[in-house]
N, C-alpha and C positions, 0 to 999 in steps of 0.2 A: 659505499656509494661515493661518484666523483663528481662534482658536477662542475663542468669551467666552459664558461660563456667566451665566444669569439665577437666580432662584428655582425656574422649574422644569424648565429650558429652556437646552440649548446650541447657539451656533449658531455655524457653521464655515462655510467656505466654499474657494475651490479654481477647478479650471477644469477641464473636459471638450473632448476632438476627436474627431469621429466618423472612422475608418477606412474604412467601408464603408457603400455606401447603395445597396439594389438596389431601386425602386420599378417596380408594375406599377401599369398602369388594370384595375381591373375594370368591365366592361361599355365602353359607347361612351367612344372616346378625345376625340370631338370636340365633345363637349356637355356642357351645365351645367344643374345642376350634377352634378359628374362623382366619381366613388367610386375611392381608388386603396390599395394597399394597400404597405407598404415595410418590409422587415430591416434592421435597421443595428447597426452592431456600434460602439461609443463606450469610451473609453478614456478615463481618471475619476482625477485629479491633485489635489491638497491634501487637506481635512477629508475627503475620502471619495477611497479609492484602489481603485481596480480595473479590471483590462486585459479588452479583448474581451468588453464585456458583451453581453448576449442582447437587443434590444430591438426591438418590433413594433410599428407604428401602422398605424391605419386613419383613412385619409385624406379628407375631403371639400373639394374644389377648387368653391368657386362662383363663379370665374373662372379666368383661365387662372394668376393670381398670387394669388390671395386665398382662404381658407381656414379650417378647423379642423381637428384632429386629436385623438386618441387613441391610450392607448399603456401598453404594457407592456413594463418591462423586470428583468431580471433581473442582479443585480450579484452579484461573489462577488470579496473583498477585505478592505478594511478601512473601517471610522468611528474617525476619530481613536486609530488605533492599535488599536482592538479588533477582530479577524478574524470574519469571517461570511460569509453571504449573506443577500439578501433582495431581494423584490420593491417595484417600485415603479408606480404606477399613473401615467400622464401626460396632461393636458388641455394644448390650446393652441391657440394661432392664428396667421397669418399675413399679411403685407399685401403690398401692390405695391410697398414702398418694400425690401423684403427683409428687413424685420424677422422675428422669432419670436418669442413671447412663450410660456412654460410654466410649469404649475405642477404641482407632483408630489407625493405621498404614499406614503409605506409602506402596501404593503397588511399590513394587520392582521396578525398571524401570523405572517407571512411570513418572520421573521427567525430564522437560526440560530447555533449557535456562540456566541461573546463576545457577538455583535448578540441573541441573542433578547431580545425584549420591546422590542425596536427601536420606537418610533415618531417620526413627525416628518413635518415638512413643507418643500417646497422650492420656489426658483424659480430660474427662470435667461432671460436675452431675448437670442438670437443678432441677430446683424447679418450679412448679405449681405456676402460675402468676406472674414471673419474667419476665423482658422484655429484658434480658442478659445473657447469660449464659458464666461464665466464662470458661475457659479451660488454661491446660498446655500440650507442648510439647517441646517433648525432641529427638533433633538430632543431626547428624552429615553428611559425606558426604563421600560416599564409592569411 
């Protein structure tokens, strides 16, 4: 874990492994572009800790390897030591080469405990048979 404070802005970093990943297709499996939707449960090491989190996407495949996503998840842990929960909103994409690329935000509000007034922003880019994916974010406290 990194943690280096700016003027008005800290930003830490860490590493996430997903546990669990149950994806359906909604509608036809065999066309494009194609609508899928996925639960997965990710488990959250360094500047942000927390086990078994809650996280949802809704999936658009327009091929059988290339993509965007959407997503919501819900963490209940720690930031840098301070305990809470909050939500997090996700945007991304994907290629044929097995990358993943994300970027993420606290949803508004969303933060409780130590974390309220949680805001901040995130990224993190997976690679195809990694079993970690590192990530940075960058907050503060409104």
């Amino acid at each position: 874990m990194t943690a280096q404070t700016s003027a008005a802005r800290t930003r830490t970093t860490g590493h996430f492994t997903y546990t669990d990943w149950q994806e359906r297709a909604l509608g036809e499996e065999d066309t494009f572009p194609r609508l899928a939707h996925a639960t997965v449960v990710n488990t959250f090491a360094g500047g942000i800790e927390a086990a078994r989190t809650t996280c949802e996407y809704t999936i658009v495949y327009s091929t059988e390897k290339t993509g965007t996503f959407t997503g919501m998840e819900l963490l209940t842990g720690t930031v840098d030591g301070r305990q809470g929960a909050f939500a997090m909103e996700e945007r991304g994409s994907f290629d044929d080469r097995g990358s993943v690329h994300c970027t993420f935000e606290v949803v508004p509000g969303s933060a409780t405990g130590e974390l309220a007034g949680l805001r901040g922003t995130g990224e993190f880019t997976a690679e195809h048979g990694s079993p970690s994916v590192p990530y940075t974010f960058d907050y503060d406290f409104g």
